[in-house]
Residue frames relative to the residue before (quaternion, step in Angstrom):
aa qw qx qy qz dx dy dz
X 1.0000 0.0000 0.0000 0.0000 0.00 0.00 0.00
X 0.5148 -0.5622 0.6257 0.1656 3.41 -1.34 1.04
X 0.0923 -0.6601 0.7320 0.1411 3.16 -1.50 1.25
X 0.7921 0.4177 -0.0829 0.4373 3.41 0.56 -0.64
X 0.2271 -0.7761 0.4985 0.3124 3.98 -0.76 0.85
X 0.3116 0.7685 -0.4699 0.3025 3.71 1.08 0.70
X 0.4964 -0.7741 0.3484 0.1816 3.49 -1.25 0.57
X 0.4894 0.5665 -0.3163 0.5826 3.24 2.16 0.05
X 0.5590 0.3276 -0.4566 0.6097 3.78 0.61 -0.08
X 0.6551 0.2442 -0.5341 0.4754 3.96 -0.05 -0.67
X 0.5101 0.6485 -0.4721 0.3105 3.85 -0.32 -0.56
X 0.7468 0.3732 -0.1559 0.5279 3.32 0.49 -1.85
X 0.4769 0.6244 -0.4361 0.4388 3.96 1.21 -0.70
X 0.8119 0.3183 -0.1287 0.4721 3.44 0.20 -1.82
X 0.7151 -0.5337 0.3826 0.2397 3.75 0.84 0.92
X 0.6822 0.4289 -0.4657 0.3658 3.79 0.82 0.14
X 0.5741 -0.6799 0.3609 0.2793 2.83 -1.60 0.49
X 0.3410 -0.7971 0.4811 0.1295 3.68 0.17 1.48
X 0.2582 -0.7541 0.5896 0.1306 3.27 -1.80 0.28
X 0.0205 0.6702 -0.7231 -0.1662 3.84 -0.61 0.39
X 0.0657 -0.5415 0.8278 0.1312 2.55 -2.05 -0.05
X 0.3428 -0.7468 0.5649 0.0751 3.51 -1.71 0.38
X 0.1768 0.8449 -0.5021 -0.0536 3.32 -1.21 0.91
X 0.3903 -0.7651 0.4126 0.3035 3.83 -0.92 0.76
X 0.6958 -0.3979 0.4817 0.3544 3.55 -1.80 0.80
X 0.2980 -0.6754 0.6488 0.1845 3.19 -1.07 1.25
X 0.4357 -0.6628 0.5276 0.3041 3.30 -1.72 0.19
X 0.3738 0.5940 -0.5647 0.4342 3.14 -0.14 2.10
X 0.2747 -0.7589 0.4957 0.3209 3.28 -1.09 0.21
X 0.2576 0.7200 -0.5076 0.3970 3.63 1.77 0.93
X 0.3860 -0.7368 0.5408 0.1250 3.19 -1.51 0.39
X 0.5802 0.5981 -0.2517 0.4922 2.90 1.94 -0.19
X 0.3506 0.8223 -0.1782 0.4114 3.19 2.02 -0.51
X 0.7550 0.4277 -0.0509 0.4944 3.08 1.24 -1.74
X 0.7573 0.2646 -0.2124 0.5580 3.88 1.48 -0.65
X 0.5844 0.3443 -0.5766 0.4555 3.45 0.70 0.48
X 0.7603 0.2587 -0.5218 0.2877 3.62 0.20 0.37
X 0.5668 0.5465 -0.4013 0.4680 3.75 1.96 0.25
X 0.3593 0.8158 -0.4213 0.1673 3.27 0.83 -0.94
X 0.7737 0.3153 -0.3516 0.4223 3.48 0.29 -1.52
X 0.5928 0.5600 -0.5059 0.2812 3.82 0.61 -0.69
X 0.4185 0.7289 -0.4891 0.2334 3.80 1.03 -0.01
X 0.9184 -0.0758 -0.0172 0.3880 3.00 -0.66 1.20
X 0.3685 0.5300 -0.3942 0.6542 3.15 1.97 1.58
X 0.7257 0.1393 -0.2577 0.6226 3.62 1.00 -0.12
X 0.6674 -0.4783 0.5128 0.2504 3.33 -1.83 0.20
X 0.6833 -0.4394 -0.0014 0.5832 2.93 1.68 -0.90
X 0.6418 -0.5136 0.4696 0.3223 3.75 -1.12 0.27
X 0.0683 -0.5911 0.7927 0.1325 3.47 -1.37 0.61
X 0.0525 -0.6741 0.7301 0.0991 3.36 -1.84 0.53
X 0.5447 -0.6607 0.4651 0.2248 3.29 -0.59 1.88
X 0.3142 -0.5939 0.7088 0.2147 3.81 -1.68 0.58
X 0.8397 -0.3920 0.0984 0.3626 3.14 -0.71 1.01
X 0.1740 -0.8550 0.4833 0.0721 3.88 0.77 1.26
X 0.8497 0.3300 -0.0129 0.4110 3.22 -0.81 0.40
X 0.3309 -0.7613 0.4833 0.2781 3.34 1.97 0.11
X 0.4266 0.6341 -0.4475 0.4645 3.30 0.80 1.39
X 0.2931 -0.6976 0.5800 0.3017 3.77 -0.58 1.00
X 0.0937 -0.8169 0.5684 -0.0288 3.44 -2.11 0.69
X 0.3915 -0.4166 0.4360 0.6950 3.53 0.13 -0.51
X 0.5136 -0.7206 0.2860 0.3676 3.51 -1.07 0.81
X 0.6506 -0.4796 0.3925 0.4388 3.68 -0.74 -0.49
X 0.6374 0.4188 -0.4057 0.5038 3.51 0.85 -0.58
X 0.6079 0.3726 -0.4760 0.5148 4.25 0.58 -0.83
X 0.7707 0.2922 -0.4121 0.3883 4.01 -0.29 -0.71
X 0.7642 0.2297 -0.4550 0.3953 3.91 0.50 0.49
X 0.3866 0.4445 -0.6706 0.4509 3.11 0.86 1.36
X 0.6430 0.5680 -0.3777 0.3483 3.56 0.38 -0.66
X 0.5612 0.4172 -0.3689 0.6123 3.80 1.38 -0.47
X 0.7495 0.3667 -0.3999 0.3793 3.51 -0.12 -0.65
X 0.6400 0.4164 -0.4043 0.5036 3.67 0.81 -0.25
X 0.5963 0.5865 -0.3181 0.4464 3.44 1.10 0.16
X 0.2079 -0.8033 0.3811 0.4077 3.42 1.28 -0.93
X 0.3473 0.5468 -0.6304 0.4278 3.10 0.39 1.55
X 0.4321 -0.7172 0.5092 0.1991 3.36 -0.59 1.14
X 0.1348 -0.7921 0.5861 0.1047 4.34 -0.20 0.77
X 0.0413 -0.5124 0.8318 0.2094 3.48 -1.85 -0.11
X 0.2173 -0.8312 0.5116 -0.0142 2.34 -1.79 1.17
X 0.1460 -0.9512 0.2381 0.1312 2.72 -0.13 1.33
X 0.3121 -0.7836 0.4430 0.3038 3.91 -1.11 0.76
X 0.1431 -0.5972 0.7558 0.2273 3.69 -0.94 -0.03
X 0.5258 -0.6486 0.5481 0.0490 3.47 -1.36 1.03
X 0.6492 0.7155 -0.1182 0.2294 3.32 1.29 -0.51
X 0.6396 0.5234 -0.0608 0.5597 2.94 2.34 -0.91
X 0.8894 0.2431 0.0649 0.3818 2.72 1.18 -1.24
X 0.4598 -0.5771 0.5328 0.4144 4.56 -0.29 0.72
X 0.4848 -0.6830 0.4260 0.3419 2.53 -1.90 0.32
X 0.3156 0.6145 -0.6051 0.3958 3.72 1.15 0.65
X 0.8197 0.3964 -0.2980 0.2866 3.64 0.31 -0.65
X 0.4269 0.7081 -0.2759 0.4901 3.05 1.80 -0.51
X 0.8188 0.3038 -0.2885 0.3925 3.13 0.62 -1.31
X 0.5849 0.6157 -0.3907 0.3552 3.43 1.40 -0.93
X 0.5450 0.5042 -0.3399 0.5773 4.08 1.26 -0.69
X 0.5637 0.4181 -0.5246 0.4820 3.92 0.40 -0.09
X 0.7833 0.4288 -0.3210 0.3155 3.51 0.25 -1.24
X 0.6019 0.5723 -0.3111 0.4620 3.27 1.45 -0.46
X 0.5718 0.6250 -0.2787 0.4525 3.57 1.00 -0.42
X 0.6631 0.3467 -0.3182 0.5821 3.24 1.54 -0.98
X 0.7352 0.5576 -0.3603 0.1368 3.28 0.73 -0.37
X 0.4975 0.5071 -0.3716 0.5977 3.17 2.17 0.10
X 0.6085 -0.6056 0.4122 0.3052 3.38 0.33 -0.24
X 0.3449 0.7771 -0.3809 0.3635 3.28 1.45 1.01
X 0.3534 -0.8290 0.4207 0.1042 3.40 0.13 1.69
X 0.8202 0.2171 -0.1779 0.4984 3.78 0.50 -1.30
X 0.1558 -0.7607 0.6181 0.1226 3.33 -1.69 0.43
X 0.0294 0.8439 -0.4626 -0.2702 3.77 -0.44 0.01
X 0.1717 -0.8776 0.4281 0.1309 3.55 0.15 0.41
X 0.0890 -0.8585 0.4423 -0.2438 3.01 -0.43 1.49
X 0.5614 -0.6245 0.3783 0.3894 3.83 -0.51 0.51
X 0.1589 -0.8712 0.3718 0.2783 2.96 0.56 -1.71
X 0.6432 -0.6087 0.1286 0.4462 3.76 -0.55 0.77
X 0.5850 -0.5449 0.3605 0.4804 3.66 -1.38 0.23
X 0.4146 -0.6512 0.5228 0.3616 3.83 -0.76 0.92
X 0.5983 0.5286 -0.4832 0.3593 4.14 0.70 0.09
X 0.6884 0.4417 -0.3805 0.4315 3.50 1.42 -0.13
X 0.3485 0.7816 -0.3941 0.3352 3.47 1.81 0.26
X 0.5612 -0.4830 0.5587 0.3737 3.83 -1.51 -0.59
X 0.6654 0.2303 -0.1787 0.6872 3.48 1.49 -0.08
X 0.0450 0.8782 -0.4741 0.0444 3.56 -0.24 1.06
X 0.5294 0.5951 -0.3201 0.5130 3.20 2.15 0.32
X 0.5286 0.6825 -0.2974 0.4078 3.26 1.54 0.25
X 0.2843 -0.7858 0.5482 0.0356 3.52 -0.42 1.62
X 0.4194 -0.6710 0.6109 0.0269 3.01 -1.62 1.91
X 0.7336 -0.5346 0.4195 0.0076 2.48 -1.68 1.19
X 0.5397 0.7609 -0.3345 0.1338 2.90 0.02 -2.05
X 0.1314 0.7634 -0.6151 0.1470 3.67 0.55 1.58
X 0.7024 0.0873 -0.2303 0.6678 3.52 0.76 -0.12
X 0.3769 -0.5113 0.7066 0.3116 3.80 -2.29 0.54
X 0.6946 -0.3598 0.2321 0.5782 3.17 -1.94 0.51
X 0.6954 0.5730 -0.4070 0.1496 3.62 0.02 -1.90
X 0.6060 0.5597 -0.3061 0.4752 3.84 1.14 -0.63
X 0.6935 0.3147 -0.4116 0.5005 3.50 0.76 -0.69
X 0.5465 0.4636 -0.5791 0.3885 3.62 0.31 -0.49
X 0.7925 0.3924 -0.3602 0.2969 3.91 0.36 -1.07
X 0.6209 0.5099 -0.5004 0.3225 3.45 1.51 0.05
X 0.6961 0.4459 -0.3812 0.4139 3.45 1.37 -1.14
X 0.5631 0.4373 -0.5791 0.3955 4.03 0.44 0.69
X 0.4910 0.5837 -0.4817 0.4316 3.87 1.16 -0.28
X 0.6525 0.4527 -0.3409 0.5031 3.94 0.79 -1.53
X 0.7710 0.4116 -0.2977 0.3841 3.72 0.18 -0.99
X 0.8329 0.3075 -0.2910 0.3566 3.94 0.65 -0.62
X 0.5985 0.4963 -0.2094 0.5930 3.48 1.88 -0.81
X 0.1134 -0.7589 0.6299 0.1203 3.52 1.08 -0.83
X 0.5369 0.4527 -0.5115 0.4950 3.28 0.60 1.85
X 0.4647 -0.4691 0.6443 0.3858 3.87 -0.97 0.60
X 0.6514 -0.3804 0.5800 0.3075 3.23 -2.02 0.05
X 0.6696 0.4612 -0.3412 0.4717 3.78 0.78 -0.64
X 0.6200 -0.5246 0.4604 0.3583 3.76 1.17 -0.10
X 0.3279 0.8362 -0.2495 0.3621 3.46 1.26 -0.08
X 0.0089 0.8371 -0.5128 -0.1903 3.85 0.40 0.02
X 0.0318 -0.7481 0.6562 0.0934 3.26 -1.12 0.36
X 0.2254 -0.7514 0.6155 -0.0756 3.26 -1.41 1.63
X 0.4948 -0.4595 -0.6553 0.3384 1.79 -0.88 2.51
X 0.3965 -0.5592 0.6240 0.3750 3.80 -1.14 0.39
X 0.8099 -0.3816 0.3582 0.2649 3.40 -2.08 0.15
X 0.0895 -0.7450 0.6395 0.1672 3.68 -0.25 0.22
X 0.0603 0.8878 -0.4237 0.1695 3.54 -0.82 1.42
X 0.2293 -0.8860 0.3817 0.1296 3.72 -0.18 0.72
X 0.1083 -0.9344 0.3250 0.0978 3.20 1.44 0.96
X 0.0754 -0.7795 0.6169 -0.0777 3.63 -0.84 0.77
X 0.0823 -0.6958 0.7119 0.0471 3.67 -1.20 0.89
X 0.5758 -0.6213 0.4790 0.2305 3.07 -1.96 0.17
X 0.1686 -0.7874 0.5919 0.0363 3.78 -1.45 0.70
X 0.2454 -0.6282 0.7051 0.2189 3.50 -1.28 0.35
X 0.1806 -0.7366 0.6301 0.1667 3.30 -1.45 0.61
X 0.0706 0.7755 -0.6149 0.1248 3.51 -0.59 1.21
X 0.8820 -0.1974 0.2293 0.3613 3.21 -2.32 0.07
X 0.0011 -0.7868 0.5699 0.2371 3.47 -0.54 -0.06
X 0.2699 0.9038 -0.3311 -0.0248 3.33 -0.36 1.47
X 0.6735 -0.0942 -0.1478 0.7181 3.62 0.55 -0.16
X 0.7977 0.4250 -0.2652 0.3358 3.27 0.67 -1.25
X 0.5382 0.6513 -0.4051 0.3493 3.52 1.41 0.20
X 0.0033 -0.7145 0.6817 -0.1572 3.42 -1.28 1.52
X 0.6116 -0.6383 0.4484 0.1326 3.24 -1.60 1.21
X 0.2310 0.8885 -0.3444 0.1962 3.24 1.62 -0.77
X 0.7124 0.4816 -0.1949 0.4718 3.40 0.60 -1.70
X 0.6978 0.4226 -0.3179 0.4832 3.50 0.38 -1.50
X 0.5433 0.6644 -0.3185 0.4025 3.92 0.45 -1.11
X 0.8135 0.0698 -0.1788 0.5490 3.45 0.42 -0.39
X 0.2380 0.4364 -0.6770 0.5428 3.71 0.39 0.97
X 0.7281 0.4779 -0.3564 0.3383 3.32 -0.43 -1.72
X 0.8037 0.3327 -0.2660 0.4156 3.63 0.35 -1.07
X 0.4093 0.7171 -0.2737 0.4933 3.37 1.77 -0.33
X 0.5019 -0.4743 0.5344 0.4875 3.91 1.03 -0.72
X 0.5236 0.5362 -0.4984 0.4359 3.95 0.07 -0.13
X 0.4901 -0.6009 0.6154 -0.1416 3.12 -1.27 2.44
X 0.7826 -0.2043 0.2889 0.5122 3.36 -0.45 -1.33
X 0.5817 -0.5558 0.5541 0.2135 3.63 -1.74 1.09
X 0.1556 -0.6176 0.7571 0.1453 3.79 -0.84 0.00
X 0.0599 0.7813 -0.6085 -0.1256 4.33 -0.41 -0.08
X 0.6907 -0.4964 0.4755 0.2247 2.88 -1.91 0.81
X 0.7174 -0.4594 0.2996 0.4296 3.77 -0.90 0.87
X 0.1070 -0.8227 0.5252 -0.1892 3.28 -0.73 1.27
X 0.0581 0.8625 -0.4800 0.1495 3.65 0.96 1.69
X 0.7454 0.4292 -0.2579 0.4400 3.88 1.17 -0.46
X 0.1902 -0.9306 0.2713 0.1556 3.44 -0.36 0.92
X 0.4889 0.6526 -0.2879 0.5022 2.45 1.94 -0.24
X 0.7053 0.4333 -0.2867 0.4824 3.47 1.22 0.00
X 0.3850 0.5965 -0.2641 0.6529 3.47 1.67 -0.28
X 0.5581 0.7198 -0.2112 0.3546 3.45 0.36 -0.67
X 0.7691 0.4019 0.1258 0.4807 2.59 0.42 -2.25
X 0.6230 0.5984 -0.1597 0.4778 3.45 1.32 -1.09
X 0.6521 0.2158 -0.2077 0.6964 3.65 0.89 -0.88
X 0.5294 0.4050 -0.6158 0.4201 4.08 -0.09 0.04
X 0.7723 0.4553 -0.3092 0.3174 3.82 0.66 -0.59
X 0.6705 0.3485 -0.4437 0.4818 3.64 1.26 -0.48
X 0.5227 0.5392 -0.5386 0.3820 3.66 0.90 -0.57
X 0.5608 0.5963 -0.3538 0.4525 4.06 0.34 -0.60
X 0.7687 0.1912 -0.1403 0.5940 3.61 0.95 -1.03
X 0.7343 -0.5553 0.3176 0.2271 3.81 0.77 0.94
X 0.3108 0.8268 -0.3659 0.2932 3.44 1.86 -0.22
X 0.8580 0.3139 -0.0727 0.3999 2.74 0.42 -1.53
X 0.7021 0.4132 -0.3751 0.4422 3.37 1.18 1.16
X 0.5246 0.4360 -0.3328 0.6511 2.85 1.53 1.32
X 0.7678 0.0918 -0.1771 0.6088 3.37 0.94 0.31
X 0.3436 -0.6656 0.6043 0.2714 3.53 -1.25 0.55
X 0.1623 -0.8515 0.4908 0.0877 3.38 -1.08 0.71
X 0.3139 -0.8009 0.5063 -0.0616 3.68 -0.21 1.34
X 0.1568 -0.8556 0.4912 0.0453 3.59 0.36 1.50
X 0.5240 -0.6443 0.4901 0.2649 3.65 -1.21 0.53
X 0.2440 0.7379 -0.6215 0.0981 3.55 -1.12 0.12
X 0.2277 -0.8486 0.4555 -0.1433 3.09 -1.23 0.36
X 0.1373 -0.8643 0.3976 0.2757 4.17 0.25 0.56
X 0.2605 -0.7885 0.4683 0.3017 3.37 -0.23 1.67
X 0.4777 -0.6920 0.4820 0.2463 3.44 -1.58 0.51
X 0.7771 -0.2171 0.0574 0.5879 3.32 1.30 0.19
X 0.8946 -0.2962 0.1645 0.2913 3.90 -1.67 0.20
X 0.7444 0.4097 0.0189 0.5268 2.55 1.50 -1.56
X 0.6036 0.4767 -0.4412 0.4623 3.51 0.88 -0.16
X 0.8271 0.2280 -0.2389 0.4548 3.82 1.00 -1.12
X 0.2927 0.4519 -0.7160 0.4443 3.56 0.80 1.71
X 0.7449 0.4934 -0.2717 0.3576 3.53 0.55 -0.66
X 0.6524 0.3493 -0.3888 0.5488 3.85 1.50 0.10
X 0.5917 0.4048 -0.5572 0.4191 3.33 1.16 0.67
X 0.3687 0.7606 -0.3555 0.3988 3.54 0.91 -0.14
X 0.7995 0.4380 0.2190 0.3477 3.00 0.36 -2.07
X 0.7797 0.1654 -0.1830 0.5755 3.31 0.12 -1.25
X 0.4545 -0.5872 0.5857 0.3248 3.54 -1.59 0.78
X 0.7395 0.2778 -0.3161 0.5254 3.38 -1.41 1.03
X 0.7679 0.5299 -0.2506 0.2585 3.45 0.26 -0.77
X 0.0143 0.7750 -0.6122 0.1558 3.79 -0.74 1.55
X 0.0360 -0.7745 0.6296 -0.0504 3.33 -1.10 1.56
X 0.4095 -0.7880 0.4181 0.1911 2.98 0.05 1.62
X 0.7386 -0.5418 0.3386 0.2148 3.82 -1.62 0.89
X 0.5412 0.3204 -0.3606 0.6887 3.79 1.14 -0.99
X 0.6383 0.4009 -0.5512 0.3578 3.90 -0.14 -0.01
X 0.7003 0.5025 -0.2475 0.4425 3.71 0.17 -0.84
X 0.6179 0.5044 -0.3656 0.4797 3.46 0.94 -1.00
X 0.5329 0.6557 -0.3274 0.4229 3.64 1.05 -1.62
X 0.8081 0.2803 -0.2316 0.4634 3.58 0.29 -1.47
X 0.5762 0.5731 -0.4584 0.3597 3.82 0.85 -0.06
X 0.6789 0.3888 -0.2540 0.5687 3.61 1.45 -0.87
X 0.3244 0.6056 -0.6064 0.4004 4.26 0.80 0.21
X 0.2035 -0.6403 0.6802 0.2931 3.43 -1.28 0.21
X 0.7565 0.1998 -0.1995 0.5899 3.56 0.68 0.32
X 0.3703 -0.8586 0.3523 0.0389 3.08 -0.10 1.59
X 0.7682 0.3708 -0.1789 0.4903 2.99 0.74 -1.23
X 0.4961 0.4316 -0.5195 0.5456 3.81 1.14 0.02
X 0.7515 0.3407 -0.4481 0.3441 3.85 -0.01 -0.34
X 0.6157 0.4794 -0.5120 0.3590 3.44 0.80 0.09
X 0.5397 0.4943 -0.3838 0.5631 3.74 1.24 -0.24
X 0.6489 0.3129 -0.4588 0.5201 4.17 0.35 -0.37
X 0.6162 0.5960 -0.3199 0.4035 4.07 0.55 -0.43
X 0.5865 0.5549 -0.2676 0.5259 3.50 1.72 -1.16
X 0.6193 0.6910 -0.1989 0.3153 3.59 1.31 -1.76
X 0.6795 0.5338 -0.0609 0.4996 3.19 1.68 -1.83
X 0.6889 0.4536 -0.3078 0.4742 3.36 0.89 -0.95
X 0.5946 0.4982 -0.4094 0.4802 4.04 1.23 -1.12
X 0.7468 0.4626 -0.3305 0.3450 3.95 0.43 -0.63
X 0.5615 0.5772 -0.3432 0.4835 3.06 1.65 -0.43
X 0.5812 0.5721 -0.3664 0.4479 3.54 0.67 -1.27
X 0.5580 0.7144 -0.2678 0.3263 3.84 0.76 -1.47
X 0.6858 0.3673 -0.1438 0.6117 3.53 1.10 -1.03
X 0.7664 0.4787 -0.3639 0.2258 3.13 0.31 -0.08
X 0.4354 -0.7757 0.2530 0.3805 3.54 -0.16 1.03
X 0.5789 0.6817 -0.2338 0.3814 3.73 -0.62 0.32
X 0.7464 0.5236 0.0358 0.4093 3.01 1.31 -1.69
X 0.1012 -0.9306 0.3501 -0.0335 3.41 0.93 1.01
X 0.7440 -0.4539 0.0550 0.4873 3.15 1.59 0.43
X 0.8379 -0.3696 0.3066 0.2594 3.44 -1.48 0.44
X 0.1690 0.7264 -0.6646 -0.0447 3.87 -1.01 0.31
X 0.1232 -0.8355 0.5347 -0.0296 3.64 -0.17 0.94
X 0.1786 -0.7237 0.6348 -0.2035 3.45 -0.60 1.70
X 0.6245 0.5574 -0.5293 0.1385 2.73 -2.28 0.52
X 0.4770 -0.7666 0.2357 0.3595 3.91 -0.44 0.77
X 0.7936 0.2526 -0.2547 0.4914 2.92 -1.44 1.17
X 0.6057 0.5625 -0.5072 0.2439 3.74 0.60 -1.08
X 0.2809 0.7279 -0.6253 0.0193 4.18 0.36 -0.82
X 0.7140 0.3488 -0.3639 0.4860 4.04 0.29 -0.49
X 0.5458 0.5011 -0.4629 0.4865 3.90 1.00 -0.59
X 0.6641 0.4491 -0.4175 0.4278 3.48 0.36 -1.09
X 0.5796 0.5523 -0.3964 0.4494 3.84 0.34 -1.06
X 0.6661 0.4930 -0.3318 0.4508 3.53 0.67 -1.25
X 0.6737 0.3951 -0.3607 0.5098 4.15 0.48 -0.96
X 0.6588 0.6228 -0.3826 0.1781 3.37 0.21 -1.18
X 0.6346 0.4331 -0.1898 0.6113 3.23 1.71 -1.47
X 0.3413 0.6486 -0.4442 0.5153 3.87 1.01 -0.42
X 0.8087 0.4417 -0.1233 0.3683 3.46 -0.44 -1.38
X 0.1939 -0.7902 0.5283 0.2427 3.58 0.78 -0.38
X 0.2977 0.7051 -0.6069 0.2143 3.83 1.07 0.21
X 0.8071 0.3418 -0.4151 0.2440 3.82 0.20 -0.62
């Protein structure tokens, strides 16, 4: 059964292997703002996330620029970050979501506002992601608020949280993902994901514990722009390891930033084979026309 009238839950239904990709709210209050830097992914992804304020940075928000794709016909997930906002508003932006006709959600905590441009700004965080997924499956299957409230017609939603793929070693336990799942969490979006041999390992272990037939999983990736940018998302980004024959590879490229797009190309065809992996979520700032550029690279569609 369909929770959602979106084309990334049918997609993932009928077994293909689906692409997102992801863009952020420009700083404008244009709407045109939002498709000249989404535009090309039309009909190159399955569908589009548009980040909630990344980076504890203000934007045009996330709910106006994924209306502006969906009136566009680019199909969006929207994503929440728990961090800005109660849950009166939380829920009142779910119902709005159904009420444009916004199919995906990804619920998600979001960054620390001290690593923001405003670091005197005071989180929220009345509910973690795992609560909003269980409230927005309460609005969508009971078609009641938490307060008991009905709501006619409630939101149809395909709710979706976030993962890191790592080592699996002694201290590694499913635990976390497991309740999302029972929480209302559909499918995983993950955090950049450049080693495969550890990826690898990572889905050989939830498929073993049945994970990965209860949730679709949607692997990160990304076209690095050069040597120096992915020493710095291993640095930096939580979860995130670009292995050494990679970097070295892009240090000896005479054109760097094309080998981090032929490296992106290799890694999306690679992921493809691998059981478990239900498809692709490609990330990273600004890149939307690079991505377009791998996606069609890749021959995945």
């Amino acid at each position: 059964m369909t929770t959602s009238n979106g084309n990334l839950e049918k997609a993932l239904g009928e077994g293909k292997f689906v692409i997102t990709a992801e863009t952020s709210p420009p700083d404008s209050a244009d709407s045109q703002a939002v498709l000249d830097r989404a535009g090309c992914l039309k009909g190159v992804a399955d569908a589009v996330n548009v980040t909630d304020g990344a980076g504890a940075r203000s934007h045009m928000s996330a709910f106006a620029a994924t209306v502006v794709l969906a009136q566009a016909g680019i199909e969006p997930v929207l994503q929440f970050t728990t961090r800005d906002r109660n849950r009166l508003a939380l829920q009142g932006d779910l119902i709005g979501a159904g009420t444009f006709g916004i199919p995906n959600i990804l619920c998600l905590n979001g960054d620390d506002v001290k690593g923001g441009d405003q670091p005197e700004t005071k989180p929220v965080h009345d509910l973690d992601s795992r609560s909003l997924m269980a409230t927005a499956r309460q609005m969508r299957d009971e078609g009641t608020l938490p307060s008991g409230r009905e709501l006619k017609p409630p939101p149809r939603l395909f709710i979706g949280g976030a993962e890191v793929p790592r080592q699996p070693d002694e201290k590694f336990n499913t635990d976390g993902i497991t309740a999302k799942i029972e929480a209302g969490c559909h499918f995983f979006q993950t955090q950049f994901a450049y080693d495969m041999d550890v990826l690898k390992a990572y889905m050989g272990r939830l498929r073993d514990e049945g994970i990965t037939e209860r949730a679709y999983f949607i692997i990160g990736c990304g076209p690095l722009a050069s040597a120096k940018s992915a020493r710095w998302m291993t640095e930096n980004l939580f979860g995130v390891h670009v292995p050494d024959p990679v970097i070295k590879r892009l240090e000896g490229a005479d054109d760097q930033r094309a080998e981090g797009k032929k490296i992106c190309v290799e890694l999306m065809q690679e992921m493809a084979e691998v059981d478990g992996i239900h498809g692709v979520h490609l990330m990273g700032p600004r890149v939307e026309e690079a991505v377009a550029e791998v996606v069609e690279e890749s021959g995945l569609r």
